[in-house]
TIRO-2110 file (N, C-alpha, C; in Angstrom, 1 decimal):
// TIRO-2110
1.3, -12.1, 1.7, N, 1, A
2.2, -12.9, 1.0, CA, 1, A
3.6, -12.2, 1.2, C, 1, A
4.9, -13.1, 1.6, N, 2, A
6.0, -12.6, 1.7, CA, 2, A
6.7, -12.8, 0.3, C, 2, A
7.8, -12.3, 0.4, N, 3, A
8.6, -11.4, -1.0, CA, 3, A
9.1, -12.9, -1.8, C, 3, A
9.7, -13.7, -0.7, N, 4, A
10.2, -15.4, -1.0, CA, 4, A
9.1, -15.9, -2.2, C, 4, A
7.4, -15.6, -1.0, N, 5, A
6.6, -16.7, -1.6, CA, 5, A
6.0, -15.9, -3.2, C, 5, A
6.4, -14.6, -3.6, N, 6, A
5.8, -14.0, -4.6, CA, 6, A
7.0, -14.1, -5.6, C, 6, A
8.2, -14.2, -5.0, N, 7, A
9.0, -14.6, -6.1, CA, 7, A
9.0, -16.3, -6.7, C, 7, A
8.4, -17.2, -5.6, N, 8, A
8.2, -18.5, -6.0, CA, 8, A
7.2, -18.6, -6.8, C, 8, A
5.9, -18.1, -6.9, N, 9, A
5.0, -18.0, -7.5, CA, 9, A
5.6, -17.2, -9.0, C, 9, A
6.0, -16.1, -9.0, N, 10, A
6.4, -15.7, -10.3, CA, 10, A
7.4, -16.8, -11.1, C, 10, A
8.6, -17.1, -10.5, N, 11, A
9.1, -18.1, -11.2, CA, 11, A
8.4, -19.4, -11.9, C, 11, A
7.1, -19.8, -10.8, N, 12, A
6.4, -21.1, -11.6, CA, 12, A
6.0, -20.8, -12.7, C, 12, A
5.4, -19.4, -12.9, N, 13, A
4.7, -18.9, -14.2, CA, 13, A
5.7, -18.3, -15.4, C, 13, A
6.8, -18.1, -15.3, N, 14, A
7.7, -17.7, -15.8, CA, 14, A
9.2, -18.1, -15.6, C, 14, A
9.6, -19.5, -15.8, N, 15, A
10.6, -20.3, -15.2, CA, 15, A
12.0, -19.9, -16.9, C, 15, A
11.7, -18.1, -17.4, N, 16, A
12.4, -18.3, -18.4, CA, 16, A
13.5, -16.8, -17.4, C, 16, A
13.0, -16.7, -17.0, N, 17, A
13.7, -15.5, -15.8, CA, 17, A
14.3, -16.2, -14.4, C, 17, A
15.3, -16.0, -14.0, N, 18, A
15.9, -16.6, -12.8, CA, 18, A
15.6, -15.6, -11.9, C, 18, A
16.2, -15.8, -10.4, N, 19, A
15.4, -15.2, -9.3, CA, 19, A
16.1, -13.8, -9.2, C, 19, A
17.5, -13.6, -9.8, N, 20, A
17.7, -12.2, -9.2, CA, 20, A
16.7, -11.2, -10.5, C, 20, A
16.7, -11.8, -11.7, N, 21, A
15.6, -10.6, -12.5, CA, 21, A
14.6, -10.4, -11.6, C, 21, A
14.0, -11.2, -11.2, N, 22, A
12.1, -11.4, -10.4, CA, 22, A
12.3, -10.6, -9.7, C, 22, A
13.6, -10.9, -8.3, N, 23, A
13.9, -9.9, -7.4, CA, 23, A
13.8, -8.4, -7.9, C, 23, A
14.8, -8.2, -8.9, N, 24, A
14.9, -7.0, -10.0, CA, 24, A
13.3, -5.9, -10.3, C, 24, A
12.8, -7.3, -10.7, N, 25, A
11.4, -6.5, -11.0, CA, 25, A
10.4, -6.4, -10.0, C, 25, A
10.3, -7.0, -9.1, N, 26, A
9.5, -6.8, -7.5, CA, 26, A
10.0, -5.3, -7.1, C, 26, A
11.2, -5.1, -6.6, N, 27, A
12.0, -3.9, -6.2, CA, 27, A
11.8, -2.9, -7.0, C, 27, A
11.8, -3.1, -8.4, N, 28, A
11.5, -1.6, -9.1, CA, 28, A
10.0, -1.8, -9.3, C, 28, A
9.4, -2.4, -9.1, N, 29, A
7.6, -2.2, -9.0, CA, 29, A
7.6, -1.3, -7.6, C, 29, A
8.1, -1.8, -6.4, N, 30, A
7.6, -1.6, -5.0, CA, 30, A
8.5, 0.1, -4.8, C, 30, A
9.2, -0.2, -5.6, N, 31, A
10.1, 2.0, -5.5, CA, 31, A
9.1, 2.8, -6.8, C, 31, A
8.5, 2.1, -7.4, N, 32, A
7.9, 2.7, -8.0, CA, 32, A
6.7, 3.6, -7.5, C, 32, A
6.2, 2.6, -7.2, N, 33, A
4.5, 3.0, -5.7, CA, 33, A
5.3, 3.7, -4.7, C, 33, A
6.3, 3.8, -4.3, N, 34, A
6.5, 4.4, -3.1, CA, 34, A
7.1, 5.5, -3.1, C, 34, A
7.7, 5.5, -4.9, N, 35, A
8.3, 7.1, -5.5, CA, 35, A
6.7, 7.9, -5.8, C, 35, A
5.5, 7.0, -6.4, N, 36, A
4.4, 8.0, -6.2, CA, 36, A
3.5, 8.7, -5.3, C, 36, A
3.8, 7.9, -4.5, N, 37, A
3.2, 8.3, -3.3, CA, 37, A
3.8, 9.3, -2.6, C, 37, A
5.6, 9.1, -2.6, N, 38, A
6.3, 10.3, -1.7, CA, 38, A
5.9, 11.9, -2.2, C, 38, A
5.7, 11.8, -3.7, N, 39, A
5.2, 13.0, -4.4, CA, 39, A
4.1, 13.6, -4.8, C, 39, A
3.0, 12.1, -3.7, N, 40, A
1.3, 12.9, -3.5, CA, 40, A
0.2, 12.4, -4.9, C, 40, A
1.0, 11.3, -5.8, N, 41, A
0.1, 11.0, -6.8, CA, 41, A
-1.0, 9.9, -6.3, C, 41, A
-2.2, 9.9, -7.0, N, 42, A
-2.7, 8.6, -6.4, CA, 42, A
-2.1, 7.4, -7.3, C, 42, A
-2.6, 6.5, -7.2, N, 43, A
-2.2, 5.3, -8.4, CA, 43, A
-3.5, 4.3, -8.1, C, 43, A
-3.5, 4.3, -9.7, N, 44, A
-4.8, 3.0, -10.0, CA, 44, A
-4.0, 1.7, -10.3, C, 44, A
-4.6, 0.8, -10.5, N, 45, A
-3.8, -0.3, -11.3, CA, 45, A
-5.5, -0.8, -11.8, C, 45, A
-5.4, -1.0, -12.7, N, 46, A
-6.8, -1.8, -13.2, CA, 46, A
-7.1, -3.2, -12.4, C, 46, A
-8.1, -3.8, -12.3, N, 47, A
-8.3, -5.2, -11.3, CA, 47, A
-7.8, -5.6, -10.0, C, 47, A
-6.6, -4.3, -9.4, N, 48, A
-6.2, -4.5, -8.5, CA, 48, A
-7.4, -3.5, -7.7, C, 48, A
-6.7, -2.3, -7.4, N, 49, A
-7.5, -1.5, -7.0, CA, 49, A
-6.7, 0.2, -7.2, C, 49, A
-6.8, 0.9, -6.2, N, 50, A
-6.1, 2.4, -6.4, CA, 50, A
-5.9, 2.6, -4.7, C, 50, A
-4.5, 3.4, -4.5, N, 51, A
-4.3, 4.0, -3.4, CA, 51, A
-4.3, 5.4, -3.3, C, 51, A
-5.1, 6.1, -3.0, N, 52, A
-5.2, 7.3, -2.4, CA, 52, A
-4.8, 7.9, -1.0, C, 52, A
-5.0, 9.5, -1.0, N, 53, A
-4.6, 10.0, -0.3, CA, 53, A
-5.8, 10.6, 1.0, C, 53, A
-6.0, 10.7, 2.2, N, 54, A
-6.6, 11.4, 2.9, CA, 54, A
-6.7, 11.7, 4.3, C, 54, A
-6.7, 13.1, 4.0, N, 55, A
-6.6, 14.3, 5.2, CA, 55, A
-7.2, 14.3, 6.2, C, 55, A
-6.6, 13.9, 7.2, N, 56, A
-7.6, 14.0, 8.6, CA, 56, A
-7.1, 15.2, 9.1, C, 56, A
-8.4, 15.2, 10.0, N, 57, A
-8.1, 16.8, 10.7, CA, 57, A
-7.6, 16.7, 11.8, C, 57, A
-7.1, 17.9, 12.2, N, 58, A
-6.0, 18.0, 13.6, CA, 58, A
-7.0, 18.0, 14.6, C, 58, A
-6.7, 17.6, 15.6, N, 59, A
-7.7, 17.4, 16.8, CA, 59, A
-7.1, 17.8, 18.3, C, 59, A
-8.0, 19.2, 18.5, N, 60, A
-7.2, 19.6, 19.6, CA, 60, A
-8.1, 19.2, 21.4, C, 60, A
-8.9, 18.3, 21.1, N, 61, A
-9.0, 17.9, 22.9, CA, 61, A
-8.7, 16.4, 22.8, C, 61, A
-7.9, 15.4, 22.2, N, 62, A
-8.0, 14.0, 22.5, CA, 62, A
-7.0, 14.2, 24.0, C, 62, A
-7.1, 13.2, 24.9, N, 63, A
-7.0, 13.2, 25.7, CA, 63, A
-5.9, 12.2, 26.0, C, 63, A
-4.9, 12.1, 26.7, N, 64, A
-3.4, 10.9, 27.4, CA, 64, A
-4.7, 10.1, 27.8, C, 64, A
-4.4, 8.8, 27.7, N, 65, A
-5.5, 8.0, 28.3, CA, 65, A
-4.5, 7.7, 30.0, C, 65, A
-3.6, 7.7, 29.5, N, 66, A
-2.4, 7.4, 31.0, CA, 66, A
-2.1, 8.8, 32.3, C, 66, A
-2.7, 9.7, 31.4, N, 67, A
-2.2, 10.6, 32.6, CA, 67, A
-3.3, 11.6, 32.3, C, 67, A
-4.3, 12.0, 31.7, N, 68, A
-5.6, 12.7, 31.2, CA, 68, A
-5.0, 14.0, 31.3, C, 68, A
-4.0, 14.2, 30.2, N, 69, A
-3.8, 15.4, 29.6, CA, 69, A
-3.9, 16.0, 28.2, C, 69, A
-4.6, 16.9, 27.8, N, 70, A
-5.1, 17.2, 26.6, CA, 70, A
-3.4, 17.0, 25.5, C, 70, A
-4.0, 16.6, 24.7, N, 71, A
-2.8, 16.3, 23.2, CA, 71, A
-3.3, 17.1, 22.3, C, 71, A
-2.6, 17.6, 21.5, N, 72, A
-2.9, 18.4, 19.9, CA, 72, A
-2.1, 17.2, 18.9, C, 72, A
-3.0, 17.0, 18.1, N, 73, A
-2.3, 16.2, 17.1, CA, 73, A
-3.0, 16.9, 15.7, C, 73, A
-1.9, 17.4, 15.3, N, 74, A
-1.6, 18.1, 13.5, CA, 74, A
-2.6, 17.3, 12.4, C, 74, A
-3.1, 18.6, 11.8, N, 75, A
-3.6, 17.6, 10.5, CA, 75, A
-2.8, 16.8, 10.1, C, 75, A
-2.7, 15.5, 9.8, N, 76, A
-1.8, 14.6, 8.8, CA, 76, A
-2.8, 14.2, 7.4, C, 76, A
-1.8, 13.3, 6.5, N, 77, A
-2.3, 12.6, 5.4, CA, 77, A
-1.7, 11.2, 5.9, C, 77, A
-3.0, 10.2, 5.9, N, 78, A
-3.1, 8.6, 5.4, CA, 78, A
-3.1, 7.9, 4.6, C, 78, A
-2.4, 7.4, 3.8, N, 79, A
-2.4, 6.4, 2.3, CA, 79, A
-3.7, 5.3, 2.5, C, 79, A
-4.5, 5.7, 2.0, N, 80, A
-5.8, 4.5, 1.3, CA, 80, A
-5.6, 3.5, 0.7, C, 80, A
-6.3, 2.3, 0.8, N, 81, A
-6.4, 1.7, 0.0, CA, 81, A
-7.6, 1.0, -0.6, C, 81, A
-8.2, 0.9, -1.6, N, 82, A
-9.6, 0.3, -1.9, CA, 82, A
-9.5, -0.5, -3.1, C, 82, A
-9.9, -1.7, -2.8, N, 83, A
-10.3, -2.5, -3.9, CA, 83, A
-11.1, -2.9, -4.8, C, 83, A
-10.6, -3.4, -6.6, N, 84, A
-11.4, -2.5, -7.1, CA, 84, A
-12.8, -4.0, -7.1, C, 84, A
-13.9, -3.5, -8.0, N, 85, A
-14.8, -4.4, -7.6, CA, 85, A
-14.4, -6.1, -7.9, C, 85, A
-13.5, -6.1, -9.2, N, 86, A
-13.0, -7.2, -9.5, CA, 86, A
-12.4, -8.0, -8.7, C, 86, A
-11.4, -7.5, -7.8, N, 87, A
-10.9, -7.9, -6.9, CA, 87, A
-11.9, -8.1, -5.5, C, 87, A
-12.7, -7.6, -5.6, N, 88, A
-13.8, -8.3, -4.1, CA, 88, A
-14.6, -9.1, -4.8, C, 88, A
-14.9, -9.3, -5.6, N, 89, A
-15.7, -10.5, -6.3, CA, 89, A
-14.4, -11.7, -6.4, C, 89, A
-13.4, -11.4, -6.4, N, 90, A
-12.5, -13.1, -6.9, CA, 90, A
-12.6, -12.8, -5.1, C, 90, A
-12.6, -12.2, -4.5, N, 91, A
-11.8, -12.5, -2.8, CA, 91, A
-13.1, -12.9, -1.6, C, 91, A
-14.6, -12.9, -2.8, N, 92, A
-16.1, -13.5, -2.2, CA, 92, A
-16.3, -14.4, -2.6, C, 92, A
-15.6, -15.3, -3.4, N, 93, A
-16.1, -16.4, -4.4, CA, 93, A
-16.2, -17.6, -3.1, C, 93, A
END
């Protein structure tokens, strides 16, 4: 869903707010999730689901597929996401 169609959607349901509040409130929801995450929190949301964090390991023989020379690539962290059961039951209906 793009930012247009979720602000069209909120205004049908709430036609007492004009579009720069909506705008307003999308933006500080979306800096919100992305100020917890820069700081390593997980976040739940009830019915939606939760985003987590997880650590892969560094891997030292993957191989250049273009030139078959060994790569080292660093532990990193990947942002999760899993949904919660509520939400796979409305998205199997």
């Amino acid at each position: 869903m793009s930012h247009s169609k979720l602000i069209k959607q909120l205004k049908e349901k709430n036609p007492q707010l004009n579009q720069l509040e909506l705008k307003s409130i999308i933006n500080i929801f979306s800096a919100g999730l992305s100020d917890a995450l820069k700081n390593g929190r997980n976040i739940e949301l009830r019915e939606l689901g939760r985003w987590y964090f997880k650590q892969l390991k560094e891997n030292y023989n993957m191989r250049n597929p273009l030139n078959n020379d060994y790569i080292y690539k660093p532990k990193r962290i990947k942002v999760r996401f899993r949904a919660s059961k509520k939400l796979k039951k409305k998205i199997n209906e």
